[in-house]
C-alpha distance (Angstrom), angle and dihedral (degrees) to the residues before:
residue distance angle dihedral
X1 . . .
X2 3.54 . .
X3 4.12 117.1 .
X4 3.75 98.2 -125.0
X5 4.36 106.1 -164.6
X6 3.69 102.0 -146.0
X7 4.18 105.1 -147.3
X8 4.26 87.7 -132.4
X9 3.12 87.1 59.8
X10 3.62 106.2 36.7
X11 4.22 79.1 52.9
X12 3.42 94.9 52.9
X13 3.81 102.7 114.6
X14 3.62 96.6 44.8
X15 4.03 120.1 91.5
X16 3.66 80.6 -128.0
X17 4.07 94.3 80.9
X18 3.57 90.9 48.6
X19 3.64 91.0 56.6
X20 3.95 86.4 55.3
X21 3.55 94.8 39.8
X22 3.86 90.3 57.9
X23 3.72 89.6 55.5
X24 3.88 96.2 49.4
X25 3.73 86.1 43.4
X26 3.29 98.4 51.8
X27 4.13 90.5 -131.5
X28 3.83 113.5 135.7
X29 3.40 108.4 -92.0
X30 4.04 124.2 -116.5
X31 3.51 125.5 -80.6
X32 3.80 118.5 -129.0
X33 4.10 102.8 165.7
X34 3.78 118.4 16.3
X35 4.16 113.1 -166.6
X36 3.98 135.9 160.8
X37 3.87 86.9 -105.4
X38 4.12 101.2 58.0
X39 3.95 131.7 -55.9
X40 3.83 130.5 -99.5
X41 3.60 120.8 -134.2
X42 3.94 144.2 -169.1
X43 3.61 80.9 -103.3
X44 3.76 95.6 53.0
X45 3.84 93.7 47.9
X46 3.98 96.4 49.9
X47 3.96 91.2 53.8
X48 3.51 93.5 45.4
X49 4.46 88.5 48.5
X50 4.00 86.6 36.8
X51 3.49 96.1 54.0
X52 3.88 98.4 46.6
X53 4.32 115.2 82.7
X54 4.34 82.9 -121.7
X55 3.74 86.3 53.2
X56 4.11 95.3 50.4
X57 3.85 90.1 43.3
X58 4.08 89.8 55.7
X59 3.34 94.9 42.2
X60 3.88 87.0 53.9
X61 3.78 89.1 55.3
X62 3.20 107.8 55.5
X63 3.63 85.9 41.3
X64 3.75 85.8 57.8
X65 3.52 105.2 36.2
X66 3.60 93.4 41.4
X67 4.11 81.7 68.7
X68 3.92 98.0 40.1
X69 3.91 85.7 54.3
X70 3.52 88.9 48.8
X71 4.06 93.5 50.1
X72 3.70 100.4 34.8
X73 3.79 140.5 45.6
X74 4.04 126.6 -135.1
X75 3.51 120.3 174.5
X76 3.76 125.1 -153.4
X77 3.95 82.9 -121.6
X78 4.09 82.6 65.9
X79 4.04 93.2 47.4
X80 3.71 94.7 44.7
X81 3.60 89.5 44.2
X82 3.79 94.0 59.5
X83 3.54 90.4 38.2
X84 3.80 96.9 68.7
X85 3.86 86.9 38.1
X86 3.98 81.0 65.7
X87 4.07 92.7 45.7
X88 4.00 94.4 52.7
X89 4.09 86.7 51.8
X90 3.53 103.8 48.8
X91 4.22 88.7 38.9
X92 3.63 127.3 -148.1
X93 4.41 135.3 26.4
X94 3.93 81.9 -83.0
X95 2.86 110.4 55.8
X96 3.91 103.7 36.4
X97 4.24 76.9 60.1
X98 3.48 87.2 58.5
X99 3.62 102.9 40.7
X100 4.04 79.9 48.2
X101 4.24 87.7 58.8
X102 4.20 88.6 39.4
X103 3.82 93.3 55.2
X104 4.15 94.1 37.8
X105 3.32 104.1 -119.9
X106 3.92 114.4 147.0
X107 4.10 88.0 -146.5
X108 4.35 144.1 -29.4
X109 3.66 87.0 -62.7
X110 3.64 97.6 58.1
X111 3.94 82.0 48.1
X112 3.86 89.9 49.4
X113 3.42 100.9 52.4
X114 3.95 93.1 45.7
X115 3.91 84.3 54.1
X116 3.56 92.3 47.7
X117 3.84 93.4 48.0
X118 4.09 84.7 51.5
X119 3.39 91.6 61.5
X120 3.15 101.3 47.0
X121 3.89 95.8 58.6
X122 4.31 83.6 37.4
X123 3.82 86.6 62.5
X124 3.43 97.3 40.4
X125 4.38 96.9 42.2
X126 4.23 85.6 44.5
X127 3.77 98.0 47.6
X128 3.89 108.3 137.6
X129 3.65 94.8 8.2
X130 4.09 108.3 131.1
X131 3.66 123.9 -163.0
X132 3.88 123.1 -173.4
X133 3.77 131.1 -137.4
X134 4.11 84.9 -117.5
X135 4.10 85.5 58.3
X136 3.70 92.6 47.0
X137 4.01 90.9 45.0
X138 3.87 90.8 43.7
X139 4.05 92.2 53.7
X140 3.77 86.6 49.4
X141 3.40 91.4 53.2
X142 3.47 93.9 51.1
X143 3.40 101.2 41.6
X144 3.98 95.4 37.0
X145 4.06 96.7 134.9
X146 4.19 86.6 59.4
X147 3.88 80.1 64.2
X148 3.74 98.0 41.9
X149 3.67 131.5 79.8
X150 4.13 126.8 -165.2
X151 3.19 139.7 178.5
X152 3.18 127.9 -117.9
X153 4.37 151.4 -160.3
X154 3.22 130.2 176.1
X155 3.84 142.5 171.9
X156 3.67 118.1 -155.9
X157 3.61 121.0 -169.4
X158 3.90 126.2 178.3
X159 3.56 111.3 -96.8
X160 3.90 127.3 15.7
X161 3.96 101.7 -117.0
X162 4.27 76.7 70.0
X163 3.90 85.7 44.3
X164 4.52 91.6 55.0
X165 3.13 89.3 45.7
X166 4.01 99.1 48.4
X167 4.03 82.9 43.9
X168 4.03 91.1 48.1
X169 3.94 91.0 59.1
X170 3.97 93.0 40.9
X171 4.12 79.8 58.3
X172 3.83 90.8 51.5
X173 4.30 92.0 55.0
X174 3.68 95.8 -93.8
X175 4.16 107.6 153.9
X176 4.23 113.6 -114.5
X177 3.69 100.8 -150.1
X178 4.19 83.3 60.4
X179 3.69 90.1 43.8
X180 3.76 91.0 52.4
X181 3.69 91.5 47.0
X182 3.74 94.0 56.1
X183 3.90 104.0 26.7
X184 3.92 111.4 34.6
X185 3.68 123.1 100.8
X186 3.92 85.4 -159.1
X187 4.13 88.4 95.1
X188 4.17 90.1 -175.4
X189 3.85 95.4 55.7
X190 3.62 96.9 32.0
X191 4.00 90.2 66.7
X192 4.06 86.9 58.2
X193 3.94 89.3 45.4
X194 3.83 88.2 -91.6
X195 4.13 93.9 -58.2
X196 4.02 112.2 161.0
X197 3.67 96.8 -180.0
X198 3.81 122.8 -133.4
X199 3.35 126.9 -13.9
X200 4.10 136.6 172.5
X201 3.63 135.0 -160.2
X202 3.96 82.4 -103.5
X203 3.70 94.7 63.4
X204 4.27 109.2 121.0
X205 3.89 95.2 -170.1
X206 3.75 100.7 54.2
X207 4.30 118.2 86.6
X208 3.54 91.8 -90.3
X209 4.80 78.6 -135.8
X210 3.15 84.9 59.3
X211 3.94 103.7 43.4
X212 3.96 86.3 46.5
X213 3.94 95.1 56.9
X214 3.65 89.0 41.1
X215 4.06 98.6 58.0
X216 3.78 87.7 49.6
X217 3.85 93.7 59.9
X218 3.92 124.4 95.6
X219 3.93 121.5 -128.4
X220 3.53 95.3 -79.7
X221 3.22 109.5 17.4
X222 3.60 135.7 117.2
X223 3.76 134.4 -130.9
X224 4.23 123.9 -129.5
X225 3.86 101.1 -117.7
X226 3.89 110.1 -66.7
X227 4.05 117.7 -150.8
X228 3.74 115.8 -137.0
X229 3.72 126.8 161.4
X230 4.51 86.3 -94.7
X231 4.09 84.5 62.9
X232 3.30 131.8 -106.3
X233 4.04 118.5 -15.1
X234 4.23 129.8 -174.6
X235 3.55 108.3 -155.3
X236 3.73 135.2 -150.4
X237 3.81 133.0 -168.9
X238 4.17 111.3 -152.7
X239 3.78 97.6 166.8
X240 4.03 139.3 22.1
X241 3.72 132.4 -159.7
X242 3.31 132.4 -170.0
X243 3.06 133.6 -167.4
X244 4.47 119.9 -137.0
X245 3.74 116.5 -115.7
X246 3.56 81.9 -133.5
X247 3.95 94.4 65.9
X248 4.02 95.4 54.9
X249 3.61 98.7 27.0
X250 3.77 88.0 108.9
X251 4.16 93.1 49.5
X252 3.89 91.2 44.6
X253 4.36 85.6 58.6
X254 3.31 92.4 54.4
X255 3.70 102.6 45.4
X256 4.26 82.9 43.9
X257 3.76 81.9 47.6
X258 4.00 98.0 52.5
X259 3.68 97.4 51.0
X260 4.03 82.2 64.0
X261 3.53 91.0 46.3
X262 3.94 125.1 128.8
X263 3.85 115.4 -122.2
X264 3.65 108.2 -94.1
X265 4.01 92.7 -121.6
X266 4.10 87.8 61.8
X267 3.55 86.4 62.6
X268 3.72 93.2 45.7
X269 3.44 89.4 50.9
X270 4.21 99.5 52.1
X271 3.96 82.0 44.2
X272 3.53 94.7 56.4
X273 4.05 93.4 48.9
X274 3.94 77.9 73.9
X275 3.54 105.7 47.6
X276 3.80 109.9 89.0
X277 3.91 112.9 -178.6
X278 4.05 115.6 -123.8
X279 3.89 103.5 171.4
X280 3.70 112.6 56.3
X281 3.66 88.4 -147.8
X282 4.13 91.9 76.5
X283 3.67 94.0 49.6
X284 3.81 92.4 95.4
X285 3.67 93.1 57.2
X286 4.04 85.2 55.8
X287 3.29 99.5 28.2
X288 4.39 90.5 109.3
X289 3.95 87.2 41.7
X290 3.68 117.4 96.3
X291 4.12 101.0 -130.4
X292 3.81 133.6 -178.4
């Protein structure tokens, strides 16, 4: 028999059915706001939400999420698990504020409950899918310089007779970080002997020339001189990290899983085949929706 999710019900726990129930009822409804001029009620405040396009869209959500939560599982483990995820990409205390303000949310809550609310709809979009360890060992494979980090020097210089020459004395034993010092026109790195740090083949800021050339490179090894639109750079690679299969085996499943994902509005429309409306009152939030 097919579980039909009745949107009274569904409602329930929100003051927003007992404003409805009070009109079916015929009870007087609550007051929120008394005044000399005329009273405001629950029943005043949902047709005033319900007949605003922000008001249908909530309503639709917890309509919606009240049935993924029902169907699917996700632990706070999951959430919290994503949430650091989120922390080691966008770096330091500063910048996860920031990327806090860029995003909108008023605080790690906010954040929370949008993750929470992804997974729901991940679960639910991915359901069936399989992916094998040979899948998730195949896309590491492939995608092995998203998992490694190196790092890199470099002196750039202006035009590339400057950069043969540079490379000619590196051949003959002469030491880069003095080089870079002396010769690069990058002033910042050429106080720290033309260091850069880490980078990985996931990096967005870095001349995506340059970042190509540098992945290829060996610890220790230095590049031929590599045009980009900055000039002419030599690069060297003094450390590499990599990171274990083992450690984003988990990550690499779900992206594997996503590209087999159903569009979201597929799942929308198989969850609204078991919505049936009770209280006429919600019937405007649904009224574009195709129901049962």
């Amino acid at each position: 028999m097919k579980n039909v999710i009745k949107i009274a019900a569904v409602l329930s726990l929100l003051f927003l059915l007992g404003a409805c129930s009070s009109q079916t009822s015929g009870e007087e409804p609550e007051l929120l706001v008394k005044t000399q001029y005329g009273n405001i009620s629950k029943v005043d405040l949902f047709k005033e939400v319900a007949s605003t396009e922000r008001g249908k869209e909530l309503i639709q959500k917890l309509v919606y999420m009240q049935i993924l939560k029902g169907k699917y599982e996700v632990s706070d483990e999951e959430v919290n698990q994503r949430l650091d995820e989120i922390k080691d990409q966008v770096g330091g205390k500063d910048e996860y504020t920031m990327f806090l303000q860029k995003q909108g949310f008023k605080n790690e809550e906010e954040l929370k409950g949008h993750i929470e609310q992804s997974l729901y709809f991940f679960k639910a979009t991915t359901e069936g899918v399989k992916v094998t360890d040979k899948q998730i060992k195949d896309y590491y494979e492939q995608h092995k310089d998203q998992y490694t980090e190196v790092r890199t020097s470099h002196i750039l210089v202006d035009d590339e007779s400057t950069a043969k020459e540079i490379e000619q004395e590196l051949e003959k034993g002469a030491d880069f970080a003095e080089l870079a010092k002396n010769q690069s026109t990058d002033q910042v790195s050429a106080a720290e002997g033309g260091d850069l740090g880490y980078l990985s083949g996931a990096s967005q800021e870095m001349d995506p020339t340059f970042l190509a050339a540098a992945m290829k490179l060996k610890k220790g090894e230095v590049s031929e001189p590599i045009k980009t639109v900055f000039g002419y750079h030599l690069i060297k690679v003094t450390d590499i990290k990599e990171t274990p299969l083992s450690q984003v085996k988990d990550q690499i499943k779900q992206t594997l899983m996503s590209k087999e994902a159903k569009p979201v509005q597929e799942i929308l429309n198989s969850l609204n085949k078991e919505i049936e409306i009770e209280e006429d009152v919600f019937k405007e939030a649904f009224k574009d929706v195709e129901l049962k």
